[in-house]
Backbone as a chain_set.jsonl record, in Angstrom:
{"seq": "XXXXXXXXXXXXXXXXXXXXXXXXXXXXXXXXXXXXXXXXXXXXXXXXXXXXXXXXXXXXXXXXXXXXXXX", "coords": {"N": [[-32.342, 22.411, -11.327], [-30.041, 22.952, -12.876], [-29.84, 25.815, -12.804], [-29.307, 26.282, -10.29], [-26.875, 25.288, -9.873], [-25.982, 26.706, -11.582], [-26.25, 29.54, -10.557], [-24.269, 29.163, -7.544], [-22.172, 28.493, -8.692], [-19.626, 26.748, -11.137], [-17.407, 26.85, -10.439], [-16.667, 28.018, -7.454], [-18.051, 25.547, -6.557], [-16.336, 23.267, -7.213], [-14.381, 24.523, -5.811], [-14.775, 24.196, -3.276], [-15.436, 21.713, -3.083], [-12.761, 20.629, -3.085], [-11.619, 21.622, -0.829], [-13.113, 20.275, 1.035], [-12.038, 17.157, 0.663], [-9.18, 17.792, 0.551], [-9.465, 18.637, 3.593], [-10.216, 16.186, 4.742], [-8.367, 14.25, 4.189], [-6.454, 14.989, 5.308], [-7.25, 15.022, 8.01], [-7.603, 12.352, 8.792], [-5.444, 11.245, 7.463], [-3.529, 11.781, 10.095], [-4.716, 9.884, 11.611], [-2.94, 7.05, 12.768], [-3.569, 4.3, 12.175], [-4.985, 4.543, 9.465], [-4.762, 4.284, 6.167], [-4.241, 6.03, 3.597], [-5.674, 6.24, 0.28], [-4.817, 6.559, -3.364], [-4.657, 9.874, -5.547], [-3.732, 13.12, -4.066], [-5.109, 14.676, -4.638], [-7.783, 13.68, -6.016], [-10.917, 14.107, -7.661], [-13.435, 14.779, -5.298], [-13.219, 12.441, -3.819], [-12.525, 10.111, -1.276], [-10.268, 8.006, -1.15], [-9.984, 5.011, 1.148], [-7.979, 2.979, 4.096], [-8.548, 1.158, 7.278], [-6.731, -0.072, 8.98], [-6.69, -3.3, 10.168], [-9.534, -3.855, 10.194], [-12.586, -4.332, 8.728], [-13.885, -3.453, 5.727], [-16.572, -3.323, 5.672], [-17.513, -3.285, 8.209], [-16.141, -0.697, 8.726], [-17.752, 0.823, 7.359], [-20.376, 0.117, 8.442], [-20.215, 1.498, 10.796], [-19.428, 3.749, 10.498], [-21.679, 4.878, 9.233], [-23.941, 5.018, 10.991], [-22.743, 7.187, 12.46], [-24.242, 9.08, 10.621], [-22.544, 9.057, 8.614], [-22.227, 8.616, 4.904], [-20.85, 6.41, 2.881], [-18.898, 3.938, 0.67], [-18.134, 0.734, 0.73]], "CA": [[-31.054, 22.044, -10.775], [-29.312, 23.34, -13.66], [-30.199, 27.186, -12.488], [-28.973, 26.344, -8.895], [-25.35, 25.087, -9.408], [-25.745, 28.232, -11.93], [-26.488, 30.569, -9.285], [-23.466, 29.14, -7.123], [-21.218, 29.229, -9.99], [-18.891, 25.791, -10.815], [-15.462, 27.274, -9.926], [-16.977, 27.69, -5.837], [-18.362, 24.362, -6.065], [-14.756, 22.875, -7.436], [-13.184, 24.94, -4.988], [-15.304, 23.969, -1.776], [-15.07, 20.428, -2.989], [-10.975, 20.153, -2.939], [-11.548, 21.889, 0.074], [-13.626, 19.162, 1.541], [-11.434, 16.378, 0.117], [-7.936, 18.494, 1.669], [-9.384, 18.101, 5.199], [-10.391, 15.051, 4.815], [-7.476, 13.209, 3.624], [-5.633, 15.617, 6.433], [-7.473, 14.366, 9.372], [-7.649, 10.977, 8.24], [-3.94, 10.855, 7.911], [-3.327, 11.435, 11.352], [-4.714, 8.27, 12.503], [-1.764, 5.775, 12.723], [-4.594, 3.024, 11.944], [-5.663, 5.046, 8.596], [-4.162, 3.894, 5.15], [-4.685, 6.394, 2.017], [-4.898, 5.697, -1.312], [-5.034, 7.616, -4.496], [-3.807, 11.026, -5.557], [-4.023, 13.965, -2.744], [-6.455, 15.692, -5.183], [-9.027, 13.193, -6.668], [-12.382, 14.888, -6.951], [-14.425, 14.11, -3.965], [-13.195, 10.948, -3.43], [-10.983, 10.001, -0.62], [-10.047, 6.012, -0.798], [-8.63, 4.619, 2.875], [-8.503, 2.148, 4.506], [-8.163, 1.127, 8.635], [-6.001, -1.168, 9.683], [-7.188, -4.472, 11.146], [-11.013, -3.727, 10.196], [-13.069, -5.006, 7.695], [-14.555, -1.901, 5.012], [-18.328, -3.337, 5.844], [-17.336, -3.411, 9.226], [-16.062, 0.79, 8.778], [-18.948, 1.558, 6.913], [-21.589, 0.638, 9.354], [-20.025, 2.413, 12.475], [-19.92, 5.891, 10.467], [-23.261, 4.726, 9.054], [-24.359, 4.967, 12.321], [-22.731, 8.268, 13.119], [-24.582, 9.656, 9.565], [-22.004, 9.408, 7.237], [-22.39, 7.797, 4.063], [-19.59, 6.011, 2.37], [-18.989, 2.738, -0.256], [-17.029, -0.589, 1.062]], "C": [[-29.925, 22.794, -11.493], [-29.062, 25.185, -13.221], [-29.473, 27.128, -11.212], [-27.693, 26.07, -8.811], [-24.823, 26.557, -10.502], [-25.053, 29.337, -11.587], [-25.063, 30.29, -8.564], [-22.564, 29.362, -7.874], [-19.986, 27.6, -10.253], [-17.786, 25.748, -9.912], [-15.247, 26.783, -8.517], [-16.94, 26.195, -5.946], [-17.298, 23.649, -6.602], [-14.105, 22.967, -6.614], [-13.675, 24.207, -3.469], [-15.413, 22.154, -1.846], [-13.717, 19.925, -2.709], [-11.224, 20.475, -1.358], [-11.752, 20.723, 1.205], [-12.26, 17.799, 1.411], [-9.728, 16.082, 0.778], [-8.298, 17.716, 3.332], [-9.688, 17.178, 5.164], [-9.595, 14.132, 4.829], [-6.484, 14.013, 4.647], [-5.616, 15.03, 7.492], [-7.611, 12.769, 9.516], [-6.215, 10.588, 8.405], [-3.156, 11.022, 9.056], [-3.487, 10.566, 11.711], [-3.668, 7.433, 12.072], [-2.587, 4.615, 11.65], [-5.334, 3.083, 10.166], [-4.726, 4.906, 7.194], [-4.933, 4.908, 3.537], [-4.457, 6.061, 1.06], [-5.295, 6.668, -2.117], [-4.1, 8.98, -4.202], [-4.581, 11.737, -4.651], [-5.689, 14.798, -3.389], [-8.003, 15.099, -6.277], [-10.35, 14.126, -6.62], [-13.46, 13.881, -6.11], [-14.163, 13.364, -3.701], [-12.258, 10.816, -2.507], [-11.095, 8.473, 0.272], [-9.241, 5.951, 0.332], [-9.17, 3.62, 3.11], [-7.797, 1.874, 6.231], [-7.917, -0.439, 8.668], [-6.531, -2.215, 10.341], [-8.83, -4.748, 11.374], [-11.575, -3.514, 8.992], [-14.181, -3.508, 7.07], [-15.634, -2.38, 5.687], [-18.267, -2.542, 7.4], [-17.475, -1.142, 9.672], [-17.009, 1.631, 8.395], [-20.278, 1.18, 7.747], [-21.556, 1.65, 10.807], [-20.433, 3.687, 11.672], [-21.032, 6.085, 9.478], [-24.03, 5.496, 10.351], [-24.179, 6.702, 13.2], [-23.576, 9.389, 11.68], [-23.912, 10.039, 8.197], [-21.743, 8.296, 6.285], [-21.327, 7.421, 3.296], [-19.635, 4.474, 1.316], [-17.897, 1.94, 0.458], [-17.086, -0.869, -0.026]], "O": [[-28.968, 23.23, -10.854], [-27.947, 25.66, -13.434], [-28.882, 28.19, -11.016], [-27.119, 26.477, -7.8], [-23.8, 27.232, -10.38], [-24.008, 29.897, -11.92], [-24.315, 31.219, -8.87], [-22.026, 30.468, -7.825], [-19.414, 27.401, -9.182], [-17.393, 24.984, -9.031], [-14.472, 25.918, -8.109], [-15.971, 25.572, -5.514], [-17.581, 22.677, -5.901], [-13.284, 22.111, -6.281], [-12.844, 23.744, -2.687], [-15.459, 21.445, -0.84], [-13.563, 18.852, -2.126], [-11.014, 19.532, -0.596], [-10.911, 20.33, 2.014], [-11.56, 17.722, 2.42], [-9.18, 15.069, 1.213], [-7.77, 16.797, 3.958], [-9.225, 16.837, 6.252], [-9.904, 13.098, 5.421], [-5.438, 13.37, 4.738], [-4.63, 14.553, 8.053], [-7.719, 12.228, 10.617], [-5.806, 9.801, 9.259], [-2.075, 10.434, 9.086], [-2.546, 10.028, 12.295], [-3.605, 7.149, 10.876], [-2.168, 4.233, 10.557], [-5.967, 2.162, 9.65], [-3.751, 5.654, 7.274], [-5.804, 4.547, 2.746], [-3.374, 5.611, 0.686], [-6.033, 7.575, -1.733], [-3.29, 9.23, -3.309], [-5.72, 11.404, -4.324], [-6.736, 15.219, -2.897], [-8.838, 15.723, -6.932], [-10.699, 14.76, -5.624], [-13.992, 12.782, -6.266], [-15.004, 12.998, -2.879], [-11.152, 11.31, -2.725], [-11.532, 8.019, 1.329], [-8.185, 6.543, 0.556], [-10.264, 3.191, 2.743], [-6.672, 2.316, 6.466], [-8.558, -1.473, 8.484], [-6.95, -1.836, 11.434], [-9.356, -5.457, 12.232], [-11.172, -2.638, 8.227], [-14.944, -2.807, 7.735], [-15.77, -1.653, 6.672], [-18.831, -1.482, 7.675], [-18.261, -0.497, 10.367], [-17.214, 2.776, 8.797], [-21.222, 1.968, 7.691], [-22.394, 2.226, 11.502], [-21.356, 4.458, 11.935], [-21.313, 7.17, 8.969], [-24.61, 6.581, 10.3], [-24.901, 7.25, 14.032], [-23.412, 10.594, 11.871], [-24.238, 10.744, 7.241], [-21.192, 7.246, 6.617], [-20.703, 8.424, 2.95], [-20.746, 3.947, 1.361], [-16.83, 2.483, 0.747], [-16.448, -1.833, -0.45]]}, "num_chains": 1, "name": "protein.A"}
């Protein structure tokens, strides 16, 4: 494992993580219904929350569509 984030190099994988993190907290903030929290640049993490619907509730729908997340 140690040889393989090596090979990619940290910096990329830093950089392609903000990256991730950016659009995320981009398209997310479009929804009216979509409440962020934290700073714009946490690593990997991007805390929200939807309006009028219960976290378990948010985390099994995009369970469902394959994406994994913590209530």
């Amino acid at each position: 494992a140690i040889d393989y984030v090596d090979d990619i190099g940290l910096d990329r994988i830093h950089a392609h993580e903000a990256a991730l993190v950016a659009a995320t907290r981009e398209r997310l903030g479009q929804i009216n219904s979509v409440r962020l929290f934290g700073p714009a640049d946490a690593a990997g993490i991007v805390s929200f929350a939807v309006e009028g619907v219960h976290p378990h509730d948010v985390a099994t729908i995009l369970d469902e569509g394959s994406v994994a997340i913590r209530a």
